[in-house]
C-alpha positions in Angstrom: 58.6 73.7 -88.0 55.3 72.6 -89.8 53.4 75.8 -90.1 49.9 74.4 -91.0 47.2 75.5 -88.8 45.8 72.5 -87.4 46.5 70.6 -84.4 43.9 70.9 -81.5 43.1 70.4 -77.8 42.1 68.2 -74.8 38.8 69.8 -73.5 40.3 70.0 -70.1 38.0 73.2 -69.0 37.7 72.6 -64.6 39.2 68.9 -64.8 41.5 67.9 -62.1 44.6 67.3 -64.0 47.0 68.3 -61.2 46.5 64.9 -59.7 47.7 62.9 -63.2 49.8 65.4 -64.8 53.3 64.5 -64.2 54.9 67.6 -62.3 58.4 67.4 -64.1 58.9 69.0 -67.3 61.8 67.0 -68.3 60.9 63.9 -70.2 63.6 62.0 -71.9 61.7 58.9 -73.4 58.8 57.0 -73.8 58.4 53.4 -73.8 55.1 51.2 -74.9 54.5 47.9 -75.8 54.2 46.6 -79.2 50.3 46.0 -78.7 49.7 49.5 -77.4 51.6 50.5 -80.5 49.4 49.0 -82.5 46.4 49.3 -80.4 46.9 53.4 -80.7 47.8 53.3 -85.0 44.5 51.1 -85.3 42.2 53.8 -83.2 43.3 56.2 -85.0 43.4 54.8 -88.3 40.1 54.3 -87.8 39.5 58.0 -87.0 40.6 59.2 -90.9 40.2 60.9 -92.7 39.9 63.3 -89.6 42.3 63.3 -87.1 42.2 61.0 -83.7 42.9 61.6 -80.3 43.7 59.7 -77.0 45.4 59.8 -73.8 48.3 57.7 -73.1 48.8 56.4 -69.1 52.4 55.9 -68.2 54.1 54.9 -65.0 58.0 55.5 -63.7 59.4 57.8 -61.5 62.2 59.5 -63.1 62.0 61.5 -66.7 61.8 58.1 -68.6 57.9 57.2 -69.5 57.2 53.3 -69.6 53.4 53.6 -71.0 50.9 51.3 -69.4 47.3 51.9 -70.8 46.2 53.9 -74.1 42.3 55.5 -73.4 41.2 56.1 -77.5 38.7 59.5 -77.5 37.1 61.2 -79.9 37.4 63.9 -81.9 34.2 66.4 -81.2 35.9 68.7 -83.8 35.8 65.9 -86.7 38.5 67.8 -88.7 41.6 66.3 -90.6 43.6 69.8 -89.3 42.8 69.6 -85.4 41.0 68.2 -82.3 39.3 68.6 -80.0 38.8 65.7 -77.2 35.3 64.7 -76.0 35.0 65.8 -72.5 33.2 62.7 -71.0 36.4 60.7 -72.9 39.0 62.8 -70.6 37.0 62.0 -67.6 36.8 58.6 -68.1 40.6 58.2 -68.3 41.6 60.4 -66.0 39.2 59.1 -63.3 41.4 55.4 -64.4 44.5 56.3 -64.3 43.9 57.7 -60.5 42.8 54.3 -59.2 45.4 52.7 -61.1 48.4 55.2 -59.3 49.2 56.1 -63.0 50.1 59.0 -64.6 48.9 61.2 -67.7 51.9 61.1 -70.3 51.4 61.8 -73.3 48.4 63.2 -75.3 48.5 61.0 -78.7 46.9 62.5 -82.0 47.4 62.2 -85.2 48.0 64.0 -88.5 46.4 62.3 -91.7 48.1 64.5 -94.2 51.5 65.8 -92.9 54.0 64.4 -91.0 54.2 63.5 -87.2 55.6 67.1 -86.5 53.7 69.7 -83.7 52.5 71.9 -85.6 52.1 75.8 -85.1 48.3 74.9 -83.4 49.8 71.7 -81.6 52.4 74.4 -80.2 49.8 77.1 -79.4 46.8 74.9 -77.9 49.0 72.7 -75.9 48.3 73.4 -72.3 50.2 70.6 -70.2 53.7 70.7 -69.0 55.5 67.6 -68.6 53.6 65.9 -70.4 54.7 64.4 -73.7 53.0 64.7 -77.5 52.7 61.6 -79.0 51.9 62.2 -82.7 51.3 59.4 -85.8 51.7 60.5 -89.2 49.9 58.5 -91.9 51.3 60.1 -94.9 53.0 59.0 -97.0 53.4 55.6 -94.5 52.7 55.4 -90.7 55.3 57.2 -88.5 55.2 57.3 -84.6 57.1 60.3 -83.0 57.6 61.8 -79.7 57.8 65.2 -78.3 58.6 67.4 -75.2 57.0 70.3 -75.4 58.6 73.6 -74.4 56.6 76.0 -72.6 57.9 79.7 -71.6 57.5 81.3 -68.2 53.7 82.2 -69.0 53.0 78.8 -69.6 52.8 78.9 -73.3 54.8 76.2 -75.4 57.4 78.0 -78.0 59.1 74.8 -79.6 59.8 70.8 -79.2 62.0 68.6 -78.7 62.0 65.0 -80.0 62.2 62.2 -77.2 63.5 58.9 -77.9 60.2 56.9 -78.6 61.3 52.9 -77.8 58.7 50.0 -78.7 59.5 46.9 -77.1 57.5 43.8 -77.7 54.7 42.0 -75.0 57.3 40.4 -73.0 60.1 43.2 -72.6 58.9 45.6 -70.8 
């Protein structure tokens, strides 16, 4: 496990996740396009040297994700060891993905400095529960790598596990 103390949150204070976080807590892959690939490693590329945040929409119905929409946010801590997700960002994509019937499903971020790994704060701040973590590392070389978190019966997540992360170009999905 990466023990550096960074990693950060989604200000979700009194939002109404319950209607876009997925209620399962077995995800067993995500899938996104090429373009939203690239679309999320641009954002937050141009986030560094701090890191970026965003929220990734994904539709399915079973414990595969098939991602659908990225929503870039910002950072309100502006640190290259955590974030921090602007409020009014969160509310914005929330408030999409309800009119669009899709669900929250993964949180994306990104660590500048150290691998795509959760790290002890990932672990500790992370408050949603079938939802995945979507992290890119940018050091030494860009890396995209997915996560399910586990949380223990008091809600609090103890390790991860690595999903299968599958990008599939424009026309495949």
């Amino acid at each position: 496990m990466n023990d550096r103390y960074a990693g950060g949150t989604v200000n979700h204070g009194p939002l109404p996740l319950r209607r876009v976080v997925r209620d399962d807590r077995g995800v067993s892959s995500l899938t996104l396009s090429t373009g939203l690939r690239d679309a999320i490693v641009e954002h937050l590329r141009r986030c560094l040297p701090h890191e970026g945040v965003g929220l990734l929409a994904t539709s399915g119905v079973d414990s595969s994700l098939t991602a659908v929409r990225y929503y870039p946010g910002r950072n309100m801590d502006r640190s290259p060891r955590r974030y921090t997700m602007h409020a009014d960002d969160v509310l914005v994509a929330l408030g999409n993905m309800s009119r669009e019937k899709t669900r929250l499903g993964a949180i994306v971020h990104s660590h500048p400095l150290t691998p795509p790994v959760p790290s002890r704060t990932d672990l500790v701040e992370a408050n949603y529960p079938g939802v995945a973590s979507l992290i890119v590392g940018f050091s030494p070389m860009v890396e995209l790598r997915a996560w399910r978190l586990v949380y223990d019966c008091h809600g609090v997540a103890v390790r991860y596990d690595e999903i299968p992360l599958v990008c599939r170009g424009p026309a495949e999905r």
